[in-house]
Biopython code that builds the backbone (N, CA, C, O; Angstrom):
import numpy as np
from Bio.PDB.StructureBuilder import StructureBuilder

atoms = [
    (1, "UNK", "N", (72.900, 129.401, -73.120)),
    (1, "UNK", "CA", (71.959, 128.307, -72.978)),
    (1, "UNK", "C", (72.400, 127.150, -73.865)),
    (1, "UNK", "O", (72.850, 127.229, -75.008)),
    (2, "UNK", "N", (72.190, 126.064, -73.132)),
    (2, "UNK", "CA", (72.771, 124.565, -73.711)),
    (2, "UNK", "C", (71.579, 123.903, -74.860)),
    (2, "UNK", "O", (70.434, 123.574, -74.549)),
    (3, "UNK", "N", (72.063, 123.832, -75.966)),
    (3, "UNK", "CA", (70.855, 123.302, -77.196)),
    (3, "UNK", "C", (70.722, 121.641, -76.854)),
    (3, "UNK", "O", (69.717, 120.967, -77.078)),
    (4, "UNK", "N", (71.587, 121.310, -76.446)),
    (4, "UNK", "CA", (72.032, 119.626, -76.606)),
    (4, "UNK", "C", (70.673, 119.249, -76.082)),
    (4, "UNK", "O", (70.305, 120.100, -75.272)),
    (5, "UNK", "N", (69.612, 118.091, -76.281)),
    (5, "UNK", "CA", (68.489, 117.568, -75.752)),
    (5, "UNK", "C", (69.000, 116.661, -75.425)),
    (5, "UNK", "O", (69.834, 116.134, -76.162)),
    (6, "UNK", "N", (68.691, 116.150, -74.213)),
    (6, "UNK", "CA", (68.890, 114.946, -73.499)),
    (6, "UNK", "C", (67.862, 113.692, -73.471)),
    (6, "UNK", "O", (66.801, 113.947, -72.900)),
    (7, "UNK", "N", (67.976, 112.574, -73.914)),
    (7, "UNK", "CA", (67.367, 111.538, -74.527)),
    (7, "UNK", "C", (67.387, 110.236, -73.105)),
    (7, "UNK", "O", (68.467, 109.673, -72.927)),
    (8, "UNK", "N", (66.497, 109.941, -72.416)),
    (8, "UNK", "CA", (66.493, 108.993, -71.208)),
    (8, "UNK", "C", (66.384, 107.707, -71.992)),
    (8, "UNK", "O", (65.541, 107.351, -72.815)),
    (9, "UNK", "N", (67.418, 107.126, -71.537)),
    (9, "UNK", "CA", (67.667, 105.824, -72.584)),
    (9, "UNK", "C", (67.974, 104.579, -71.185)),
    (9, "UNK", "O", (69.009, 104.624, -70.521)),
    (10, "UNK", "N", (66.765, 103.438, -70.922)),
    (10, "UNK", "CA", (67.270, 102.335, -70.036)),
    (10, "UNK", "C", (68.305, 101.589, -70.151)),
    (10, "UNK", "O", (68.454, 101.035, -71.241)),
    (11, "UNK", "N", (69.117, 101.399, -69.289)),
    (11, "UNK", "CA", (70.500, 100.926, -69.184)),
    (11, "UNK", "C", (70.581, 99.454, -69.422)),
    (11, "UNK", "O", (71.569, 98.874, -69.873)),
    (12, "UNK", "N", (69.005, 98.689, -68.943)),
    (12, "UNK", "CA", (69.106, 97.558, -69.356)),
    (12, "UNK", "C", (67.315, 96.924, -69.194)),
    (12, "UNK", "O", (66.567, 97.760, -68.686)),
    (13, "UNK", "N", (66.937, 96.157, -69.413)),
    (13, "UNK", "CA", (65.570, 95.687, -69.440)),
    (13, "UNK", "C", (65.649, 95.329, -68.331)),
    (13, "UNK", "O", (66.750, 95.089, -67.836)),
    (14, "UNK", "N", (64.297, 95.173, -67.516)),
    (14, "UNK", "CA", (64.267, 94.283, -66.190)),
    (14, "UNK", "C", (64.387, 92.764, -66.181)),
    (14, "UNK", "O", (63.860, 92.159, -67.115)),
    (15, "UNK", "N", (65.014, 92.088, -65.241)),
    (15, "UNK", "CA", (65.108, 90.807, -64.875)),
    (15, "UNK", "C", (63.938, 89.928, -65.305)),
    (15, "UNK", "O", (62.836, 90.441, -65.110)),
    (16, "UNK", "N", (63.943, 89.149, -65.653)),
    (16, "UNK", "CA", (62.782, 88.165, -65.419)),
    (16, "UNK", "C", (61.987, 87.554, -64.038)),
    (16, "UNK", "O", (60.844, 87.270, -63.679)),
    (17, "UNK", "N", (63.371, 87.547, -63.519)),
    (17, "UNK", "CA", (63.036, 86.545, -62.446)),
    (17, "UNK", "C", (62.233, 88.411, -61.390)),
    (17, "UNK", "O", (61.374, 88.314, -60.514)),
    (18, "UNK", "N", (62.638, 89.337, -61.698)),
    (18, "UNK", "CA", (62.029, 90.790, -61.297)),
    (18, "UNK", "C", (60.242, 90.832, -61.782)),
    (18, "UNK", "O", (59.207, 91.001, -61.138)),
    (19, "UNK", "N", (60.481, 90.637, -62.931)),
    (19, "UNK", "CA", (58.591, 90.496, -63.396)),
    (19, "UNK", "C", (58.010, 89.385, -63.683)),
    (19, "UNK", "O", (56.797, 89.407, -63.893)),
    (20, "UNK", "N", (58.517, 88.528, -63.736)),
    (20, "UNK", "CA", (57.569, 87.139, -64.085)),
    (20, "UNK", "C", (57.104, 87.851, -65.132)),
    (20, "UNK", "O", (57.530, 88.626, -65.988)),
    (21, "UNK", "N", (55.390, 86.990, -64.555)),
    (21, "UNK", "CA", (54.290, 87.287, -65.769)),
    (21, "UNK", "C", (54.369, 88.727, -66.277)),
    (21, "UNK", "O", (53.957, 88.961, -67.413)),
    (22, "UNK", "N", (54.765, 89.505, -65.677)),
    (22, "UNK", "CA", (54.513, 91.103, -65.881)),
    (22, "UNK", "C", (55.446, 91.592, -66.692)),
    (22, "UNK", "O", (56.370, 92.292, -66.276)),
    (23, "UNK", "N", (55.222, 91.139, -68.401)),
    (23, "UNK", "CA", (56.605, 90.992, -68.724)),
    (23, "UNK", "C", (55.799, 92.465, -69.881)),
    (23, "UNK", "O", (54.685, 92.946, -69.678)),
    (24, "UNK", "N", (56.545, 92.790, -70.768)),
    (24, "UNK", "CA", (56.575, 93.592, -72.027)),
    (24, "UNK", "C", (55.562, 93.542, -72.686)),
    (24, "UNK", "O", (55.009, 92.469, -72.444)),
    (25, "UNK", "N", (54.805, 94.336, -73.655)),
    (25, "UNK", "CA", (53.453, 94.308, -74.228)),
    (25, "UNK", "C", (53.434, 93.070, -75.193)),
    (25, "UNK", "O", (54.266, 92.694, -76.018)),
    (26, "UNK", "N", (51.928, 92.439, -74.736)),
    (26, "UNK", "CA", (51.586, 90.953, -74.899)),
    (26, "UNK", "C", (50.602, 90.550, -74.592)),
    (26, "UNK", "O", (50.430, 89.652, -73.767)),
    (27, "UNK", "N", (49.576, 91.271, -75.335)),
    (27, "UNK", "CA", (48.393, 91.187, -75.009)),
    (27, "UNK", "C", (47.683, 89.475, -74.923)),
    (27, "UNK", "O", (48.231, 88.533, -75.497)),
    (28, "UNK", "N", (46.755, 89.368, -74.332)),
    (28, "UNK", "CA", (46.198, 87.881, -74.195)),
    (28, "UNK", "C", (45.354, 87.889, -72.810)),
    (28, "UNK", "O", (45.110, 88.896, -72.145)),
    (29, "UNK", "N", (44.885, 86.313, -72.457)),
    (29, "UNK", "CA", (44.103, 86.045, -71.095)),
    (29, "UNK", "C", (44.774, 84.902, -71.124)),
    (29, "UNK", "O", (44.909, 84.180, -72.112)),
    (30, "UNK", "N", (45.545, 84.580, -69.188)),
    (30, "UNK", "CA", (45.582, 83.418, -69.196)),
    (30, "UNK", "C", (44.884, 83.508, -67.493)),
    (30, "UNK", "O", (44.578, 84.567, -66.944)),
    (31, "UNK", "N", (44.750, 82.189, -66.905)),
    (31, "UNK", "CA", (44.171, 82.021, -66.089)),
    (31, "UNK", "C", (45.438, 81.358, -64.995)),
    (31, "UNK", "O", (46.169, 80.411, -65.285)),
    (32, "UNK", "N", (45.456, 82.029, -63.867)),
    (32, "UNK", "CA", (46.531, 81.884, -63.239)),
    (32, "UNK", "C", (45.876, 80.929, -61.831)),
    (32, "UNK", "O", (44.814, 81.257, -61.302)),
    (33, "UNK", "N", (46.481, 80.045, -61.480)),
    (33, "UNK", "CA", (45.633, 79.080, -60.442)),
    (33, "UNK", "C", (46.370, 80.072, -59.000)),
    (33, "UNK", "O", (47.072, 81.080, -58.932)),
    (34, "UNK", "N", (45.698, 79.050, -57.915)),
    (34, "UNK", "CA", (45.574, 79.263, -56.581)),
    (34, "UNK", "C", (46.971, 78.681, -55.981)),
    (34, "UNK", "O", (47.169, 77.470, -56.068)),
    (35, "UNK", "N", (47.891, 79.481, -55.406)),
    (35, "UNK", "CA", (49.440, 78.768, -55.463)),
    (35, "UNK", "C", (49.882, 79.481, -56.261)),
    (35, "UNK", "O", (50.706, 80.041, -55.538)),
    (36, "UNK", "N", (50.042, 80.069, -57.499)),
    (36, "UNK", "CA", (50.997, 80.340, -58.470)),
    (36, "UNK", "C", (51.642, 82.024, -58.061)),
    (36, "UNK", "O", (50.912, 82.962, -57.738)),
    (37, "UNK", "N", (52.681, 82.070, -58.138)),
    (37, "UNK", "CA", (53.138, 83.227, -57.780)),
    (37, "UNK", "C", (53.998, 84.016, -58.799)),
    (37, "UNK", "O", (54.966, 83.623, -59.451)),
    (38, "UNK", "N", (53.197, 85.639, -58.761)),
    (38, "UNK", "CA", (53.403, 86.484, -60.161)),
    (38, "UNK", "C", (54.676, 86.347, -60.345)),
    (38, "UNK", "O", (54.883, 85.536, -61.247)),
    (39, "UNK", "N", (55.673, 86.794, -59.873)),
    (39, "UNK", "CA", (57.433, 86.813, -59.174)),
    (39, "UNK", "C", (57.346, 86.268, -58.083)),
    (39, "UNK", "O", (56.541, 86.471, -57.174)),
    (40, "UNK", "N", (58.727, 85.099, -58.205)),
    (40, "UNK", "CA", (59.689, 84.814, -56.959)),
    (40, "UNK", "C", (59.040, 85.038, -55.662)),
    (40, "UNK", "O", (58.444, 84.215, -54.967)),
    (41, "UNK", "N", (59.335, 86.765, -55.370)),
    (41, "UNK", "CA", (59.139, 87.540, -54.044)),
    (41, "UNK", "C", (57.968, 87.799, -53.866)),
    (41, "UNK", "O", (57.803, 88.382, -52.794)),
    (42, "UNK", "N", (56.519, 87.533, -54.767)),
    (42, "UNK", "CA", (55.524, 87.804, -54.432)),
    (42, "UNK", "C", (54.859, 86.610, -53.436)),
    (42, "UNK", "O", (55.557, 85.610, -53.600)),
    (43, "UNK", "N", (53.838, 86.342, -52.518)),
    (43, "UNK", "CA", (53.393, 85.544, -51.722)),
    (43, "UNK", "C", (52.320, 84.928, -53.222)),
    (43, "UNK", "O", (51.992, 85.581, -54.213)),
    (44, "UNK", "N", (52.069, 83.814, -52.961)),
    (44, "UNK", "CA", (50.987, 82.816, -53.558)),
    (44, "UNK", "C", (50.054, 83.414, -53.816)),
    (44, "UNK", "O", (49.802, 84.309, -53.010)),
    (45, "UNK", "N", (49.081, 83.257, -55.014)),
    (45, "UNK", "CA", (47.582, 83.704, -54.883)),
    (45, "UNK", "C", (46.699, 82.693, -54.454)),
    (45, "UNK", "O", (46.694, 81.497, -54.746)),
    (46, "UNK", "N", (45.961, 83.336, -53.729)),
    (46, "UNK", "CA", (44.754, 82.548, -52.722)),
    (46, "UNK", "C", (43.800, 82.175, -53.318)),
    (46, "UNK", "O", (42.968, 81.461, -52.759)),
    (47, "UNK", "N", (43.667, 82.572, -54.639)),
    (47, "UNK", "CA", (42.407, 82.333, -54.915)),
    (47, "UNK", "C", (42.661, 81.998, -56.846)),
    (47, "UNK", "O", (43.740, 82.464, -57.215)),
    (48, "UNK", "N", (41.928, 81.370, -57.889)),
    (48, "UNK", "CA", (42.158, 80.991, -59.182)),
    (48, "UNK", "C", (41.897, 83.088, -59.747)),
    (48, "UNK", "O", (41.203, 83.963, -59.230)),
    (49, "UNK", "N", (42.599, 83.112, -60.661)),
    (49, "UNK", "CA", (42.559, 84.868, -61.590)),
    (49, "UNK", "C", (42.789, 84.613, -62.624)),
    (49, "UNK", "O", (43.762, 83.913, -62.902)),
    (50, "UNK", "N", (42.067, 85.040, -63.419)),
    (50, "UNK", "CA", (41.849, 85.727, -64.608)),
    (50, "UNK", "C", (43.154, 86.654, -64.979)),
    (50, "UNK", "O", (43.523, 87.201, -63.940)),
    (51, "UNK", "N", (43.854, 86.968, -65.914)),
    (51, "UNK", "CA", (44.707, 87.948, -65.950)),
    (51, "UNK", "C", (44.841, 88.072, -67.261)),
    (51, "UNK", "O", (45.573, 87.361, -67.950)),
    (52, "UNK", "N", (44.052, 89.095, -67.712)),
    (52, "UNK", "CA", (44.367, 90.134, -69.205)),
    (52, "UNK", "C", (44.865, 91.032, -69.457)),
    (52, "UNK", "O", (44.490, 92.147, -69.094)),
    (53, "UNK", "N", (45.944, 90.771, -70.216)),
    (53, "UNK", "CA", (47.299, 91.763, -70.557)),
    (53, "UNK", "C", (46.628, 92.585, -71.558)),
    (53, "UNK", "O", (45.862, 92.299, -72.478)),
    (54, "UNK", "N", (47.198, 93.859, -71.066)),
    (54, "UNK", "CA", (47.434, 94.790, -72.364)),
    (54, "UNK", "C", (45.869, 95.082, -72.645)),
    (54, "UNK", "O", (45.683, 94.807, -73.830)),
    (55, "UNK", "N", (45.110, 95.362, -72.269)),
    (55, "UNK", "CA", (43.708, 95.202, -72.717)),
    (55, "UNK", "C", (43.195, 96.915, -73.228)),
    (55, "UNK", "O", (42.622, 97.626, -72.402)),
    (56, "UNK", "N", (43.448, 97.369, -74.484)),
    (56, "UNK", "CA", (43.500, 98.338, -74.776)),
    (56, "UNK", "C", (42.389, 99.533, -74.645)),
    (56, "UNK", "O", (41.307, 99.325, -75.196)),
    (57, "UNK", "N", (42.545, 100.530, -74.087)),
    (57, "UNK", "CA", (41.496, 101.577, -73.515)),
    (57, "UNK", "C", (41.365, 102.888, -73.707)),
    (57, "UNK", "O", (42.122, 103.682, -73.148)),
    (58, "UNK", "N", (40.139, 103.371, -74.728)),
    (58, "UNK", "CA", (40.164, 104.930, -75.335)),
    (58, "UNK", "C", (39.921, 105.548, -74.273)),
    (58, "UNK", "O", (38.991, 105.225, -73.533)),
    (59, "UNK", "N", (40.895, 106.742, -73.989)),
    (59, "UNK", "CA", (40.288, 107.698, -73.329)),
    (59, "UNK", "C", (39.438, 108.800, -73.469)),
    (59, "UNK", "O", (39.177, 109.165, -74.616)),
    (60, "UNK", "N", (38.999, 109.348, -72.600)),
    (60, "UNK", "CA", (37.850, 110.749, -73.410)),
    (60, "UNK", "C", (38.656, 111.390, -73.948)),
    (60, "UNK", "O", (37.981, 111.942, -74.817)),
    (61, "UNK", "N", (39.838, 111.795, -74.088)),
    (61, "UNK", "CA", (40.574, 112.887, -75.077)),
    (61, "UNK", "C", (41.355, 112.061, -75.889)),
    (61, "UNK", "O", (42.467, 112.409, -76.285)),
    (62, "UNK", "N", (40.673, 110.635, -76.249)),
    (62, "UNK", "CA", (41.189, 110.227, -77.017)),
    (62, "UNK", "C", (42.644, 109.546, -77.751)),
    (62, "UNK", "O", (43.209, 109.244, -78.802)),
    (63, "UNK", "N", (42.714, 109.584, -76.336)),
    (63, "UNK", "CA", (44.368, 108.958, -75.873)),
    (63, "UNK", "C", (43.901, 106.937, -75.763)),
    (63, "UNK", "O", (42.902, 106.488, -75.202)),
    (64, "UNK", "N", (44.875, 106.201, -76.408)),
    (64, "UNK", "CA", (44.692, 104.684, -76.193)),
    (64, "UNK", "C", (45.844, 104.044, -75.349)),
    (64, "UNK", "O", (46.948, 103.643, -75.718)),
    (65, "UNK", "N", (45.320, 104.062, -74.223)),
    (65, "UNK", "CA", (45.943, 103.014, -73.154)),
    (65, "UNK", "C", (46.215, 101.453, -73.336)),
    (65, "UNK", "O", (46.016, 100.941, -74.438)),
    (66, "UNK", "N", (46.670, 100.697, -72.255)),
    (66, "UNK", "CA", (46.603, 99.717, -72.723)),
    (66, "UNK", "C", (46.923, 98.977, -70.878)),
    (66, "UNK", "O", (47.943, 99.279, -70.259)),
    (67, "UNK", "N", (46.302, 98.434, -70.543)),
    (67, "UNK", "CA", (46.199, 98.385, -68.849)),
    (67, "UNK", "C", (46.014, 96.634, -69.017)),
    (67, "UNK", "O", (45.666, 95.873, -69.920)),
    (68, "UNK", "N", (46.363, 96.533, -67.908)),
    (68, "UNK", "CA", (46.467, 94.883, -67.447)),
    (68, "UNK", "C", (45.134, 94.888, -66.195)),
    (68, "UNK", "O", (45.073, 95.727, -65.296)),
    (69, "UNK", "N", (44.101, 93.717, -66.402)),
    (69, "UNK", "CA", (43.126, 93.539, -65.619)),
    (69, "UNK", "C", (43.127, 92.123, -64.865)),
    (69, "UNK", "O", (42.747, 91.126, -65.479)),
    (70, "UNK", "N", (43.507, 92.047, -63.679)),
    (70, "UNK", "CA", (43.419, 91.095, -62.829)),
    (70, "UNK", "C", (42.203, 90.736, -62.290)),
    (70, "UNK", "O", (41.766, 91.819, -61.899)),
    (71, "UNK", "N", (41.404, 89.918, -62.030)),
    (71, "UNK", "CA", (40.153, 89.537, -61.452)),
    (71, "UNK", "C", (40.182, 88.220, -60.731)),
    (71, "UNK", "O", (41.210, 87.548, -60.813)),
    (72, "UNK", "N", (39.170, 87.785, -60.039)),
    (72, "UNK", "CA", (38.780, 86.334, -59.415)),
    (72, "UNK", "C", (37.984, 85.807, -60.815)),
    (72, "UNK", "O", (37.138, 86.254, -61.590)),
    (73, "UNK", "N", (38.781, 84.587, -60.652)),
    (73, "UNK", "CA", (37.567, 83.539, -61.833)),
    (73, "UNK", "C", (36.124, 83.743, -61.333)),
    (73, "UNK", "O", (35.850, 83.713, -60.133)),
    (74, "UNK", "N", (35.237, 83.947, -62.279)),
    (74, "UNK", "CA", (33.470, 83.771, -62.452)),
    (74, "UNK", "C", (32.974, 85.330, -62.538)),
    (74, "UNK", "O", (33.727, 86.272, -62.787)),
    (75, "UNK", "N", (31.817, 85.413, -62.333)),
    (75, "UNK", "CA", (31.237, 86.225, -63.262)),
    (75, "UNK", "C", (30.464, 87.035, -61.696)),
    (75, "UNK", "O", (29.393, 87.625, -61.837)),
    (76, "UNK", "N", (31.094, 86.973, -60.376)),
    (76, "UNK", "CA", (30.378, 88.109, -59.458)),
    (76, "UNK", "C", (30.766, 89.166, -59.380)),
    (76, "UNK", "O", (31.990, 89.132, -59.256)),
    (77, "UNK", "N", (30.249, 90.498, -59.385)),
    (77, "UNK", "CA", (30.780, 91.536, -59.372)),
    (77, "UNK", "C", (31.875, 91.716, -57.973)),
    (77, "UNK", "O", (31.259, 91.591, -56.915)),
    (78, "UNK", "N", (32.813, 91.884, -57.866)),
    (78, "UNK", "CA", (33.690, 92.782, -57.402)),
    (78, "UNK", "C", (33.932, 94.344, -57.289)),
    (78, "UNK", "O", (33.555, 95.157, -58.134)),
    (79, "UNK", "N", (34.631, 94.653, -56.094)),
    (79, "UNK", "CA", (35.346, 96.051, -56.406)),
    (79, "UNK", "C", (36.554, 96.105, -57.368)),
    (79, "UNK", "O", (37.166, 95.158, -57.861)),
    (80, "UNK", "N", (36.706, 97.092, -57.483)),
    (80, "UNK", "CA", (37.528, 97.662, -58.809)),
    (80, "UNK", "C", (39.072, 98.317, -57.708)),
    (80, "UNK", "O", (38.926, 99.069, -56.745)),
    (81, "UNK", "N", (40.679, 97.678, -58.295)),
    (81, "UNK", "CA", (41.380, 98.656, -57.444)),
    (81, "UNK", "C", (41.853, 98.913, -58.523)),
    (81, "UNK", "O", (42.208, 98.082, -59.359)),
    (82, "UNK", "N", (41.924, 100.479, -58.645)),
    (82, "UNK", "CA", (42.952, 100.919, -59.719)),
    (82, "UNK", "C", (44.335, 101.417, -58.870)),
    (82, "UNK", "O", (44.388, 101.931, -57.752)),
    (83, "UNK", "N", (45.413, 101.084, -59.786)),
    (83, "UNK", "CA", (47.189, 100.778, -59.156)),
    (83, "UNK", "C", (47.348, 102.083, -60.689)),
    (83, "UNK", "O", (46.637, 101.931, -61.682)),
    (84, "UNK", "N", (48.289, 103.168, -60.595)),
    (84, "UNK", "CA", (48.564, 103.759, -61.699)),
    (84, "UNK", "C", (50.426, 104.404, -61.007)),
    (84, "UNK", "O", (50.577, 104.749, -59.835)),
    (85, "UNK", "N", (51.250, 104.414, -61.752)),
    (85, "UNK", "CA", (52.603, 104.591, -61.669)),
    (85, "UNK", "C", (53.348, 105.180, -62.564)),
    (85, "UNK", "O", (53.028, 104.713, -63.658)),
    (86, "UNK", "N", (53.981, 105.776, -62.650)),
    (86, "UNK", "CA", (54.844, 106.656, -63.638)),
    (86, "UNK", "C", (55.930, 105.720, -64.111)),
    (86, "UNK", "O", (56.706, 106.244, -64.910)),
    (87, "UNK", "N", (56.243, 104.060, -63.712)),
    (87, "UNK", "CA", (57.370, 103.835, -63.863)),
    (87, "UNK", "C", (57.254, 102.197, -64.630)),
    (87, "UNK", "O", (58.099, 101.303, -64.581)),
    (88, "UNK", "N", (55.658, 102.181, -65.458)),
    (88, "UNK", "CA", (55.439, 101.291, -66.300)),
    (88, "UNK", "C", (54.397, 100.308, -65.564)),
    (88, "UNK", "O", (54.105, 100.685, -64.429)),
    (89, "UNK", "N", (53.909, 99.366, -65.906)),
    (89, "UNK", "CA", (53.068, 98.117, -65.093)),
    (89, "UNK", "C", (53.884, 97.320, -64.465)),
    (89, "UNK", "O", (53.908, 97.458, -63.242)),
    (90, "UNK", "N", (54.511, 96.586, -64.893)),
    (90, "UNK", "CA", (54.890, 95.993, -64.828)),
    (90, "UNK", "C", (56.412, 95.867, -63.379)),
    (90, "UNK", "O", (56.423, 95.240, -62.319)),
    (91, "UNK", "N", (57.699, 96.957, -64.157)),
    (91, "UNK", "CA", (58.929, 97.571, -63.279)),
    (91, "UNK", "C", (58.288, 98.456, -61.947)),
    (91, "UNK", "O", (58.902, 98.775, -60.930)),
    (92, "UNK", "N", (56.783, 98.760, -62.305)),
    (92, "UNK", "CA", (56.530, 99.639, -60.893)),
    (92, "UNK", "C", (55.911, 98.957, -59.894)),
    (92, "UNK", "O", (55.585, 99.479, -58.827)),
    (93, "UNK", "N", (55.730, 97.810, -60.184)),
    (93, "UNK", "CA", (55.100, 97.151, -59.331)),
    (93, "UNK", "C", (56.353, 95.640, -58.843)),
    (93, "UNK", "O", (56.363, 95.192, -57.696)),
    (94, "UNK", "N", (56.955, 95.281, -59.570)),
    (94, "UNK", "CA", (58.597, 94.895, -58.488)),
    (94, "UNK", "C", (59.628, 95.766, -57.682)),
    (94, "UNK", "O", (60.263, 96.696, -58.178)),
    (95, "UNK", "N", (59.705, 95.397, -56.527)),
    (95, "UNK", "CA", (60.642, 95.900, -55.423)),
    (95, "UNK", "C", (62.054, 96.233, -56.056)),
    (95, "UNK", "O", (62.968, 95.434, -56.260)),
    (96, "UNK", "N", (62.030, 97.599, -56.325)),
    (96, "UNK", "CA", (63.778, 97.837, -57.031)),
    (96, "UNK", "C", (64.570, 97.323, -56.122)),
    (96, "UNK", "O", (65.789, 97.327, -56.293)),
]
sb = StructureBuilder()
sb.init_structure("model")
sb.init_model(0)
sb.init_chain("A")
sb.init_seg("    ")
for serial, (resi, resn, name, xyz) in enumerate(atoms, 1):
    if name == "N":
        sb.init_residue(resn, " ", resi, " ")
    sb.init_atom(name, np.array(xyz, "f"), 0.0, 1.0, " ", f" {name:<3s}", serial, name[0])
structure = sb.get_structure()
């Protein structure tokens, strides 16, 4: 049996022009208008958003997350979509 542990090490950071806004932990709120597009390849948003990075979250076993919350500007309730990925926020949600 082989002792050696094998260590997953990224070969390189993602592109910019790959995540735009969806960049590395950086927490904040900015307000993204109607027209502005997250990445390049994404289509326009239709509508003015809210977008809070990193917005940190206890779990019941006490685990602290840290999740990005997109919304419509103002204060009406909406549905909720939760997006969850094994391959980060940001890299899992651009087209490899």
């Amino acid at each position: 049996m082989n002792d050696d542990r094998m260590v997953s090490v990224p070969t390189h950071s993602p592109l910019a022009v790959r995540t735009g806004v969806l960049t590395k932990f950086h927490p904040g709120t900015q307000t993204l208008e109607a027209g502005f597009r997250i990445t390049p390849q994404f289509r326009p948003l239709p509508v003015d958003v809210v977008s809070e990075k990193d917005v940190p979250v206890l779990l019941r076993d006490g685990v602290m997350i840290h999740v990005d919350v997109v919304r419509p500007v103002g204060t009406e309730p909406v549905p909720v979509i939760v997006t969850w990925s094994p391959y980060g926020k940001g890299q899992g949600a651009s087209p490899a």
